[in-house]
Backbone as CSV, one residue per row, in Angstrom:
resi,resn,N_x,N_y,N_z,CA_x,CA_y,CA_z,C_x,C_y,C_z
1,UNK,-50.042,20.051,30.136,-50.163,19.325,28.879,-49.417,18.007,29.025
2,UNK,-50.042,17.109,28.619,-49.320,15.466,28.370,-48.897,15.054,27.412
3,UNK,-48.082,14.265,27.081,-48.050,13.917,26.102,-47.410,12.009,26.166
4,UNK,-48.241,11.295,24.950,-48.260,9.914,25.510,-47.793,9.350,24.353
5,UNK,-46.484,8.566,24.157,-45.893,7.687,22.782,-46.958,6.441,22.797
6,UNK,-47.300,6.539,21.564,-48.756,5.490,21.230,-47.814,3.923,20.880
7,UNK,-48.461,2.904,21.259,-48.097,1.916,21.119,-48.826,1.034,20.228
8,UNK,-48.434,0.447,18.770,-49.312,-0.673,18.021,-50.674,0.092,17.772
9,UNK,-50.254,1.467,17.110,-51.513,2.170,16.090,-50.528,2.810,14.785
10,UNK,-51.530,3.468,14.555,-50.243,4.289,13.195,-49.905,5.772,13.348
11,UNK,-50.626,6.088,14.835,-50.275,7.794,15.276,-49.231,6.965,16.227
12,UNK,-48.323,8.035,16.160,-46.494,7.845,17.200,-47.308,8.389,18.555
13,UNK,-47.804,9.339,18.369,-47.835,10.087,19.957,-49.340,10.905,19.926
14,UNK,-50.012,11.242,21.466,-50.855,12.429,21.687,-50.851,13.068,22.746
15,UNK,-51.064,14.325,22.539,-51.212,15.502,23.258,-52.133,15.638,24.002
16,UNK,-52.254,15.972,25.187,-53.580,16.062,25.588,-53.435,17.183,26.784
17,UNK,-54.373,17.658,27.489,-54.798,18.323,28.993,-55.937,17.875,29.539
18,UNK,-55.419,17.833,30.885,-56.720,17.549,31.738,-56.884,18.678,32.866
19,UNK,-57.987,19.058,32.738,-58.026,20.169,33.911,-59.510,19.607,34.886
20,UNK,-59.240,20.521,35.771,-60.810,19.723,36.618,-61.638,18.339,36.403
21,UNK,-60.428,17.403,36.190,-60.739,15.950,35.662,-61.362,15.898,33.985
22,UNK,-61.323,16.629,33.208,-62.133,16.716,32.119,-60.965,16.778,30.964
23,UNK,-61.256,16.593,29.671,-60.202,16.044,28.783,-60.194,17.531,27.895
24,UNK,-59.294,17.935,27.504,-59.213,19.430,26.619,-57.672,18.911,25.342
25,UNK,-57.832,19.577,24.323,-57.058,20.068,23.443,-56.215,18.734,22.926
26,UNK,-57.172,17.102,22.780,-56.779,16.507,22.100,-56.070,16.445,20.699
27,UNK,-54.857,16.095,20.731,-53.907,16.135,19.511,-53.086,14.844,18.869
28,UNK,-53.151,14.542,18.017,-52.849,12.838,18.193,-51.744,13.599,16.651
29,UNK,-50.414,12.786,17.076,-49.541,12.726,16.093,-49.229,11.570,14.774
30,UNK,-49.571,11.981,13.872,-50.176,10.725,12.510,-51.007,10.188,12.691
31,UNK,-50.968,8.920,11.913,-52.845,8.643,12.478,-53.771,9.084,11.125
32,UNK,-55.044,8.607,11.372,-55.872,8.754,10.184,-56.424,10.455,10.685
33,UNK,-55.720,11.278,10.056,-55.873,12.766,9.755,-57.281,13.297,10.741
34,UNK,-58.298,12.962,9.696,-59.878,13.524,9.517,-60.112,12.960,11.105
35,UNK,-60.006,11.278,10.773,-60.424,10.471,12.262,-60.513,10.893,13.361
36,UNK,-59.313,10.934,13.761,-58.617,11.673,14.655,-58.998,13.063,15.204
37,UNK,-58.819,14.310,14.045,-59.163,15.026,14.627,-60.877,15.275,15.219
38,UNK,-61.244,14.765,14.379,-63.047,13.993,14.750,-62.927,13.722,16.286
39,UNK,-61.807,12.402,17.249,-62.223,11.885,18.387,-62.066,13.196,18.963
40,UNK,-60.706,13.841,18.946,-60.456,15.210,19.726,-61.964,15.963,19.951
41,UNK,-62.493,16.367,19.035,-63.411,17.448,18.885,-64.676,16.452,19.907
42,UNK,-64.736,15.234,19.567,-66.246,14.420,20.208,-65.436,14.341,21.767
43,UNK,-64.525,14.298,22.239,-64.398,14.036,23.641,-63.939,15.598,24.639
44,UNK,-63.498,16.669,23.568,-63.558,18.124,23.938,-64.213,17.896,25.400
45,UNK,-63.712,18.561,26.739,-64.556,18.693,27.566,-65.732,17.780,28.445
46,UNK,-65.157,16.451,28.329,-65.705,15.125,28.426,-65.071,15.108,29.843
47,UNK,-65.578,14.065,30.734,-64.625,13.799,31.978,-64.073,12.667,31.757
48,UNK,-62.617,12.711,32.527,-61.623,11.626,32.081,-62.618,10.459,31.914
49,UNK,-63.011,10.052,33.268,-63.655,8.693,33.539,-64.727,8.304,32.484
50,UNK,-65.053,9.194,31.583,-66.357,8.775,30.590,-65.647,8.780,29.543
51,UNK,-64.379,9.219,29.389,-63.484,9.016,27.624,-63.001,7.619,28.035
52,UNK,-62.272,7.629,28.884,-61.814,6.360,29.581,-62.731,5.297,29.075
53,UNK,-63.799,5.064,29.862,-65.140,4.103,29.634,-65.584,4.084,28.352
54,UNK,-65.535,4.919,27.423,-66.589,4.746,26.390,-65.051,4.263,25.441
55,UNK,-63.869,4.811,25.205,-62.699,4.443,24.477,-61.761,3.018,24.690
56,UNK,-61.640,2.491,25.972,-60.951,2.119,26.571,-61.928,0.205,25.905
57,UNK,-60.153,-0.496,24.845,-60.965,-1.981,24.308,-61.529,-1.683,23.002
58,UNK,-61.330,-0.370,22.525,-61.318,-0.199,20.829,-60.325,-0.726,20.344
59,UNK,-60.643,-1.811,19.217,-59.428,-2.118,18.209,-59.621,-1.503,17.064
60,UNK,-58.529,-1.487,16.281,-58.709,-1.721,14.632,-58.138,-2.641,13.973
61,UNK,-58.857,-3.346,13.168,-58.873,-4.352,12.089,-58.574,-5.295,13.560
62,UNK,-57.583,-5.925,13.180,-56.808,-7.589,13.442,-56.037,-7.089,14.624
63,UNK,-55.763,-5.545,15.178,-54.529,-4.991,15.842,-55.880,-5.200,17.443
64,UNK,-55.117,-5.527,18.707,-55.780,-5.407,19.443,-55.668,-3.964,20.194
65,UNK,-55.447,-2.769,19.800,-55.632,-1.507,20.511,-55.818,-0.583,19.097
66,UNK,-56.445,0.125,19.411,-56.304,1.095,17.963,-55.801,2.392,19.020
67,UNK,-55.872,4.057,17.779,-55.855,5.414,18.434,-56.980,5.692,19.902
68,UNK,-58.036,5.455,19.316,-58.968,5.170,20.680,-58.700,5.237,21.938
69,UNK,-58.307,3.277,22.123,-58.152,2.933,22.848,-56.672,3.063,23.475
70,UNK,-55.837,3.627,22.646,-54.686,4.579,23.385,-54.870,5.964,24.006
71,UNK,-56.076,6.530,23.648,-55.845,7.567,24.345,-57.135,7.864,25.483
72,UNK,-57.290,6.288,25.904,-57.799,5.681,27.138,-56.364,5.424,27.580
73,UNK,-55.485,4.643,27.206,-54.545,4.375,28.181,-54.036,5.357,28.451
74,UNK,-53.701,6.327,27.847,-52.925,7.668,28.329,-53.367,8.579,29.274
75,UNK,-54.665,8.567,29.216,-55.633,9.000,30.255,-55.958,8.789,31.683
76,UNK,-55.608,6.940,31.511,-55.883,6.158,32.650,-53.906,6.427,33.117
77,UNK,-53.105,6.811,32.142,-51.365,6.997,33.296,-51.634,8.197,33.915
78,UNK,-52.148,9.273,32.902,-52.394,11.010,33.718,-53.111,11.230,34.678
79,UNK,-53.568,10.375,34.847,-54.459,10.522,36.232,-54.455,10.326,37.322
């Protein structure tokens, strides 16, 4: 299990596992509730390199990284 302090979003931290290169048991600490647990469930069982690619350069609003695109970067250190 990983766990990654989020930088310039409104979740502090996420949880994650990677097993056989593939992403499992996304958990993001604060953060927009519903959102969130939404990306977890859509990237369930995804391979790193395609959460990576499809997440990785999401903003929100005016902020240049959102939850997203942090948990592309966290992905791209665990690996």
């Amino acid at each position: 299990m990983h766990t990654y302090k989020t930088h310039g979003t409104c979740s502090r931290a996420i949880s994650f596992d990677v097993r056989d290169g593939r992403v499992y048991d996304v958990s993001f600490m604060g953060g927009c509730n519903g959102n969130l647990k939404g990306i977890g469930k859509l990237v369930e069982g995804m391979p790193v390199e395609q959460v990576i690619s499809t997440l990785e350069g999401t903003t929100c609003g005016f902020k240049p990284t959102s939850c997203p695109d942090q948990l592309a970067q966290a992905l791209k250190e665990a690996r």
